[in-house]
C-alpha positions in Angstrom: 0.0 0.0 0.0 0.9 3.5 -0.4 0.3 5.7 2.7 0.4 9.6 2.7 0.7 11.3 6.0 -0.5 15.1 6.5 1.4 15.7 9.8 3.9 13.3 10.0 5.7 14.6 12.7 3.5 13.7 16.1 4.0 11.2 18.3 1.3 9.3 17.5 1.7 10.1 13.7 5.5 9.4 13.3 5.1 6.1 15.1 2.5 4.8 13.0 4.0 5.7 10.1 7.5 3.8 11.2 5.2 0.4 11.9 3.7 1.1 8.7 7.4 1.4 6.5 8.8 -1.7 9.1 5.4 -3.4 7.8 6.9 -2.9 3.9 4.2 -0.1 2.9 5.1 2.4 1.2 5.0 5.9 3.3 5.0 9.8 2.6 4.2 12.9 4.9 4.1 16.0 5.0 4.5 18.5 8.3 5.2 22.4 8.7 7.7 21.4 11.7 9.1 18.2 13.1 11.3 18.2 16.0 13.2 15.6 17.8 12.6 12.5 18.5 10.3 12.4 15.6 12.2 14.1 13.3 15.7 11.9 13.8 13.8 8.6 13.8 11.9 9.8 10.5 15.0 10.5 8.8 16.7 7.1 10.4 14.1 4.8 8.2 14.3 7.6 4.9 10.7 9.0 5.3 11.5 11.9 7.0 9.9 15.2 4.6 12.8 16.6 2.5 10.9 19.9 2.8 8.5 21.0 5.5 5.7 22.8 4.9 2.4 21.3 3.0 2.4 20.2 -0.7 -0.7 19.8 -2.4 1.0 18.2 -5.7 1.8 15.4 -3.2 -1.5 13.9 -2.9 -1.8 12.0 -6.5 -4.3 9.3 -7.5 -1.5 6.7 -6.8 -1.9 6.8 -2.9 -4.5 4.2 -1.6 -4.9 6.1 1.8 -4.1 9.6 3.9 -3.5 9.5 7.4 -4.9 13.1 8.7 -3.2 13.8 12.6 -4.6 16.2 14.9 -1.9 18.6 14.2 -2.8 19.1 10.9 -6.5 21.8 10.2 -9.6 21.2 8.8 -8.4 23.8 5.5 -4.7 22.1 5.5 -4.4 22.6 1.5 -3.1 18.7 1.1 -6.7 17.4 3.1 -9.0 19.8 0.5 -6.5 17.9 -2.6 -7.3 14.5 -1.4 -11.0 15.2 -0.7 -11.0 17.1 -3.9 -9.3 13.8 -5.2 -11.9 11.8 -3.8 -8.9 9.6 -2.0 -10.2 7.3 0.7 -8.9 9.7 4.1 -8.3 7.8 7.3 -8.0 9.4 10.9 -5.1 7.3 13.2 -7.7 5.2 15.0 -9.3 4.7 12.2 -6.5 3.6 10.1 -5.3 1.4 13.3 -8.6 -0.3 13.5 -8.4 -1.1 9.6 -4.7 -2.9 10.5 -6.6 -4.5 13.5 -10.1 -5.9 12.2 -9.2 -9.7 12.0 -7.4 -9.4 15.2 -8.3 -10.0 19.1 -8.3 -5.8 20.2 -7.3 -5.3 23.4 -8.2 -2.0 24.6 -6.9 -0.3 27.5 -9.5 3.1 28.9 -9.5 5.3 31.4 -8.7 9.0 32.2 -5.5 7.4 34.3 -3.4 4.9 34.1 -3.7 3.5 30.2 -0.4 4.0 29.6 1.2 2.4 32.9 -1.6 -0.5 32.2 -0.5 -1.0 28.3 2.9 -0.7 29.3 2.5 -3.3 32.2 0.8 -6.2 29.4 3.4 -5.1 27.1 6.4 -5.8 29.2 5.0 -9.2 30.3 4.5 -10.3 27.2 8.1 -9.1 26.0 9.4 -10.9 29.0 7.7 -14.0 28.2 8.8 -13.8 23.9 5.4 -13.6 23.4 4.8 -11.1 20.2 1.9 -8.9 20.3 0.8 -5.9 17.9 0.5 -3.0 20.2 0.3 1.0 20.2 1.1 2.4 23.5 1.8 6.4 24.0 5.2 5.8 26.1 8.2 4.2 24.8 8.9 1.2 26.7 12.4 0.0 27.5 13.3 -2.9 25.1 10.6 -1.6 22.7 11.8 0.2 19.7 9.0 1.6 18.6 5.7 2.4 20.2 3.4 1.3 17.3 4.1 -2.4 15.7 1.9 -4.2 13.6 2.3 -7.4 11.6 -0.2 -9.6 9.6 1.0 -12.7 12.0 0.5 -11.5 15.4 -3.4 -13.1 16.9 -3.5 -10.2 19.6 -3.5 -6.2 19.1 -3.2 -4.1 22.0 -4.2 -0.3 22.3 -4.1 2.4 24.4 -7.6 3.8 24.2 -7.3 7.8 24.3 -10.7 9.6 24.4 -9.3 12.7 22.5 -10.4 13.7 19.1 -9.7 11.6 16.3 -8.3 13.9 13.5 -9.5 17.9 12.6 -12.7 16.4 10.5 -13.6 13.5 12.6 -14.5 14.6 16.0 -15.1 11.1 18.0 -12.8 10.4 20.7 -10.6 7.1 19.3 -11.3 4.9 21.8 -14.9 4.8 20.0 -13.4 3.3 16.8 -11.5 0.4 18.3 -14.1 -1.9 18.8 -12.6 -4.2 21.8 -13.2 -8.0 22.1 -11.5 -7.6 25.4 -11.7 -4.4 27.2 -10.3 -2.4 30.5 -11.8 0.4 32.1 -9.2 2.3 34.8 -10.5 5.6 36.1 -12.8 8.7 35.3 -12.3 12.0 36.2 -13.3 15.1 34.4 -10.3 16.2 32.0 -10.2 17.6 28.2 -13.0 20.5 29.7 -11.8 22.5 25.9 -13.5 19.4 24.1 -16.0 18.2 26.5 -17.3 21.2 28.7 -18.9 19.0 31.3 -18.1 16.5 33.4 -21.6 14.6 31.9 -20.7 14.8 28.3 -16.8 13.8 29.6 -18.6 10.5 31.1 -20.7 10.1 28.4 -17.8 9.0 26.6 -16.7 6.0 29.1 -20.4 5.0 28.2 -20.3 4.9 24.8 -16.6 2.8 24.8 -18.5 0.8 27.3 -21.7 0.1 24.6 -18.5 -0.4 21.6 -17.2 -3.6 22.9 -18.4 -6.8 20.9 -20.7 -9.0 21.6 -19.2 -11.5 23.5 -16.5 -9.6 24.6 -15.2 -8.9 28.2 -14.8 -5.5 30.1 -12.2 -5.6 33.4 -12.9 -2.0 35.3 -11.7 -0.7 38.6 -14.4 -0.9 41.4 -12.8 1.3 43.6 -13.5 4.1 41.1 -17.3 4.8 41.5 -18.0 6.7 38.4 -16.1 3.5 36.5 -18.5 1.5 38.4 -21.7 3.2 37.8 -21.2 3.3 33.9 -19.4 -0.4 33.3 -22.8 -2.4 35.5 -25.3 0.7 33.9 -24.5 -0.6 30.4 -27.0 -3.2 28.7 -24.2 -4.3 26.1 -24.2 -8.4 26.8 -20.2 -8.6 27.8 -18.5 -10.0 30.7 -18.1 -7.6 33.2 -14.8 -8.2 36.0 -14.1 -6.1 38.6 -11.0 -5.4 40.0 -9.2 -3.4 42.7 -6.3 -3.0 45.1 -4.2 -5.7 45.6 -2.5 -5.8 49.3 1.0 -4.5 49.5 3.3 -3.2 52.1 6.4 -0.9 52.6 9.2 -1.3 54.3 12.4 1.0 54.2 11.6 2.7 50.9 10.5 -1.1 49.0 7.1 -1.8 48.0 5.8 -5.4 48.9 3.0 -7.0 47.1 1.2 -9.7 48.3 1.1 -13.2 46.1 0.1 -16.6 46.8 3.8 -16.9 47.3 4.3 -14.1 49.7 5.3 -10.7 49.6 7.4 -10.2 46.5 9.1 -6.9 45.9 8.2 -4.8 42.9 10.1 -1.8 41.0 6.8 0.5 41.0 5.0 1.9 43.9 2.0 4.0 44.9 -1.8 2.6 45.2 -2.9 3.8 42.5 0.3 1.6 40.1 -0.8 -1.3 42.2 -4.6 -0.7 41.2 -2.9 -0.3 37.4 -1.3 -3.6 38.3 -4.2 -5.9 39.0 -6.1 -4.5 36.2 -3.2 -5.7 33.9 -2.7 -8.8 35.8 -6.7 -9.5 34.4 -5.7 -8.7 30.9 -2.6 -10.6 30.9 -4.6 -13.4 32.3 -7.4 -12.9 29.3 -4.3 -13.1 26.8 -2.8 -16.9 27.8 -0.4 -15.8 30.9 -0.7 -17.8 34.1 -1.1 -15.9 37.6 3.0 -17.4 38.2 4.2 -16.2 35.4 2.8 -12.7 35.4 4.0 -11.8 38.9 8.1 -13.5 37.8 7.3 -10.9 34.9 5.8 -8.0 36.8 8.5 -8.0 39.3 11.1 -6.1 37.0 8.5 -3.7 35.2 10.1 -0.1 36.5 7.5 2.0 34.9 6.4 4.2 31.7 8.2 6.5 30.3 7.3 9.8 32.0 5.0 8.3 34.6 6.7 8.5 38.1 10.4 8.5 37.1 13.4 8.3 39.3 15.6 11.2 37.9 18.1 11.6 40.8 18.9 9.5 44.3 21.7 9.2 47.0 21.2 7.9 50.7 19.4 10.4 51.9 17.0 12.3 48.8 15.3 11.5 45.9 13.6 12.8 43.3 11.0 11.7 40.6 9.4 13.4 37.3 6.0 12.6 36.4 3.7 13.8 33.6 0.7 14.2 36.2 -1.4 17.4 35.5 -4.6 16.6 35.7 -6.1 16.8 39.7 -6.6 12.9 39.8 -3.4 12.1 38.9 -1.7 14.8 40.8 -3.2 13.9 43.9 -2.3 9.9 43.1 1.2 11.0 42.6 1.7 12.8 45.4 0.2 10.4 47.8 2.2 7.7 46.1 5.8 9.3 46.5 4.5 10.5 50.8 3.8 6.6 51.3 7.1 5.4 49.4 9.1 7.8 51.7 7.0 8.2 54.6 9.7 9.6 56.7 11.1 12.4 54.6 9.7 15.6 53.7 8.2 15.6 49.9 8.8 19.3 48.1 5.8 18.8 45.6 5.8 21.2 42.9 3.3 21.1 40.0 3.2 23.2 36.6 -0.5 23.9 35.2 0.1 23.9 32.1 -2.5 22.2 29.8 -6.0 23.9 28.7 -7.6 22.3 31.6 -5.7 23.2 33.6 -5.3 26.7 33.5 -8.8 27.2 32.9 -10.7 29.4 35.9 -13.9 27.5 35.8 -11.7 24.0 36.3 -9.5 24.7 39.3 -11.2 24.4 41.6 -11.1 20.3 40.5 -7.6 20.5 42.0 -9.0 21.0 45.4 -7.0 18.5 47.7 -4.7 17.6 45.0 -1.4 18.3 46.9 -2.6 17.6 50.4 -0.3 15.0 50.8 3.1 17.3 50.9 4.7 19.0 53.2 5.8 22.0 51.0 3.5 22.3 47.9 4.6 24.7 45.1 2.2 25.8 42.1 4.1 27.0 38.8 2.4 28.8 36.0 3.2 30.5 33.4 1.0 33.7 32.3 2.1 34.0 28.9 0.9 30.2 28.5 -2.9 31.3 29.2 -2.2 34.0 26.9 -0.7 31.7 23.9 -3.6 29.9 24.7 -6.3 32.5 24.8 -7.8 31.5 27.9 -8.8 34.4 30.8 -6.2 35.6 32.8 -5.8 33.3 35.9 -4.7 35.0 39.1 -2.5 34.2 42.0 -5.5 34.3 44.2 -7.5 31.8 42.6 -4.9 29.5 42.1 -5.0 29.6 46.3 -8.3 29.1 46.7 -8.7 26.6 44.8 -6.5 24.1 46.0 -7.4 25.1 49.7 -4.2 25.1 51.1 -3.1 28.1 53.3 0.7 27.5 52.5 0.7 27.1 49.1 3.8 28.4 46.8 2.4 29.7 43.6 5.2 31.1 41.2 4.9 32.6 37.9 8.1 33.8 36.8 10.5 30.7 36.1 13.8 32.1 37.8 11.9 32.7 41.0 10.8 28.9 40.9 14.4 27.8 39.9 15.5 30.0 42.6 13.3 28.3 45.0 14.6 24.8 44.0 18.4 25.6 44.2 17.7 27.2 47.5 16.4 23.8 49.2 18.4 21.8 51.0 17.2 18.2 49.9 18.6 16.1 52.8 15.9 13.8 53.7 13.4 15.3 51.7 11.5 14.1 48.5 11.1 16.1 45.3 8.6 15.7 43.2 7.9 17.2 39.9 5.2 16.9 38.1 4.1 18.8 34.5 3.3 17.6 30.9 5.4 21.3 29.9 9.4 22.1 31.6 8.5 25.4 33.9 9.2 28.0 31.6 12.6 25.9 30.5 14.1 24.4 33.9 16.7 22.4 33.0 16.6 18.7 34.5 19.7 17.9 34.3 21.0 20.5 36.4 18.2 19.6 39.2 19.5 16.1 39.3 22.8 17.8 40.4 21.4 19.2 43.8 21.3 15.4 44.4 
């Protein structure tokens, strides 16, 4: 086949199109700007854009499909060629589902944890030399690429975003997937620029819920009571398995978690990644892998990409980086890292940085968020909410809405670097959590303080 992509140069995009070219297909894109890793791994496997902007004279009746990403708009002049052209135009999911239809699809939902889950089945099938096609939105370690897809493989196993599809397709892409076996992980209000509230948000979870096939199975997190409601308030005739915290312990900085074997220790740590684990445990269990043989594999899983991870130690600090924005997984985080190191003092610092965010009307979702620090530091950047055209968000809001009398809100980025390299981190826990880099700190110099 031959495959055009307008906007190449996501993460999502690029790593599609690299499982398409390992796959033997012939691929093409187009971007206005592609930066690193994309652009390196692009050029690596020779389908990296020799020009970047958009060419309409690339879309020719020769293609069989287009690949539109979200990066790309609804006027992009090489999307009005191929629907001028009449050319069959996919979205990702859409495309993804096409590679998928005669396979068993696997599909991993939830406002929190898909990627930890995905990654969790991924790495126990790797350990096990069990091959799988997969799309996960973290690269794993031994993986080379986060999107592989063969015509061989039985299972297929996706993370299930609920954002928008593509600029002329507005369905969140867990819709498309259609699961035979599904997961459902957590709900809480996030995405307010796409779904202003929380019901249309939830209404969502319902409709992935309704998408499974007949037949199929869901596995969803009891403990989470929104999850609950909408997983036993569907009428679609799947299996429906509850899950929820396994027992664990900690002792001197190790997490323990209970087996039929005993307490075994685990790399990860934090309720909510043991919650991620026994929802992955169910799936793994789904896909041919003994209870044994999942907790051998489990055992050396040290975490996503991004999600909770260990930038700097010595004997008496330590510090993690974590994507966590929205209040969910903030307050998850932050309870996670406290329990881990009970008996130092955790610096918490959080950017707002997404649309959500920094949005007036959704603060006050944050309320409680970092109640589990001792010193809890807000960062935010004003000339994000302009870039972003939101309302101004003020100093004073940010206070209230997080209900915490000693919160430290900074909004110019060498006051908040200041404030780091000032600390002394002897027994004390940092913690940093943003999907942005605080107005350009520099993590390799933090790790240094260490």
């Amino acid at each position: 086949m031959n495959v055009h992509f307008i906007a190449i140069g996501g993460a999502a995009m690029h790593n599609l199109a690299l499982a398409l070219h390992n796959k033997g297909y012939q691929v093409t894109g187009s971007d206005d700007e592609i930066f690193d890793p994309s652009q390196s791994r692009l050029e690596a496997k020779g389908i990296l854009p020799q020009t970047f902007g958009w060419f309409p004279e690339k879309i020719t009746m020769d293609l069989d499909a287009i690949v539109l990403g979200m990066h790309a708009k609804a006027d992009n002049p090489e999307l009005l060629k191929a629907q001028d052209l009449g050319l069959k135009i996919y979205s990702y999911p859409e495309f993804l589902y096409e590679q998928a239809k005669h396979k068993t699809r696997v599909v991993i939902g939830g406002s929190h944890g898909k990627t930890t889950i995905t990654s969790m089945i991924l790495h126990v099938m790797h350990y096990h030399d069990r091959d799988v096609d997969y799309m996960v939105g973290a690269q794993l370690e031994g993986f080379d690429v986060m999107v592989k897809l063969t015509e061989d493989n039985d299972f297929i196993v996706l993370e299930g975003d609920e954002y928008l599809s593509s600029p002329i397709d507005r369905r969140p892409k867990f819709h498309l997937y259609k699961p035979n076996i599904a997961l459902l992980s957590g709900i809480a209000w996030d995405h307010i620029n796409v779904f202003p509230t929380y019901e249309n948000y939830v209404e969502q979870f319902s409709i992935f819920v309704d998408s499974i096939v007949t037949g199929g199975s869901i596995n969803y997190n009891e403990e989470d009571d929104e999850v609950k409601r909408v997983v036993e308030a569907s009428e679609n005739p799947i299996r429906k398995i509850p899950y929820q915290t396994p027992d664990y312990t900690v002792e001197d900085g190790e997490t323990l978690l209970e087996t039929p074997e005993g307490p075994m220790p685990i790399e990860i740590f934090g309720a909510h990644n043991l919650n991620n684990l026994a929802g992955a445990k169910w799936i793994c269990q789904h896909m041919g892998v003994d209870e044994d043989d999942f907790y051998e594999a489990i055992s050396t899983f040290k975490g996503a990409s991004k999600r909770l991870e260990k930038i700097a130690e010595n004997s008496k600090s330590v510090a993690y980086k974590d994507f966590a924005h929205s209040p969910s997984k903030v307050e998850a985080t932050t309870k996670a890292v406290k329990e881990q190191y009970n008996d130092r003092t955790l610096v918490a610092c959080l950017e707002l940085h997404t649309y959500s965010s920094l949005n007036a009307e959704f603060l006050k979702e944050y309320k409680g968020a970092l109640d589990a620090a001792d010193v809890a530091v807000v960062f935010y950047s004003p000339h994000a909410v302009e870039i972003k055209k939101l309302e101004e968000v003020t100093k004073e809001q940010i206070a209230n809405a997080f209900e915490r009398d000693d919160l430290v809100i900074y909004t110019n980025p060498a006051e908040f670097k200041d404030f780091l390299f000032s600390q002394d981190f002897e027994n004390k826990s940092l913690l940093l959590m943003s999907s942005g880099n605080y107005g350009g700190l520099d993590l390799g110099e933090v790790t240094r303080l260490f």
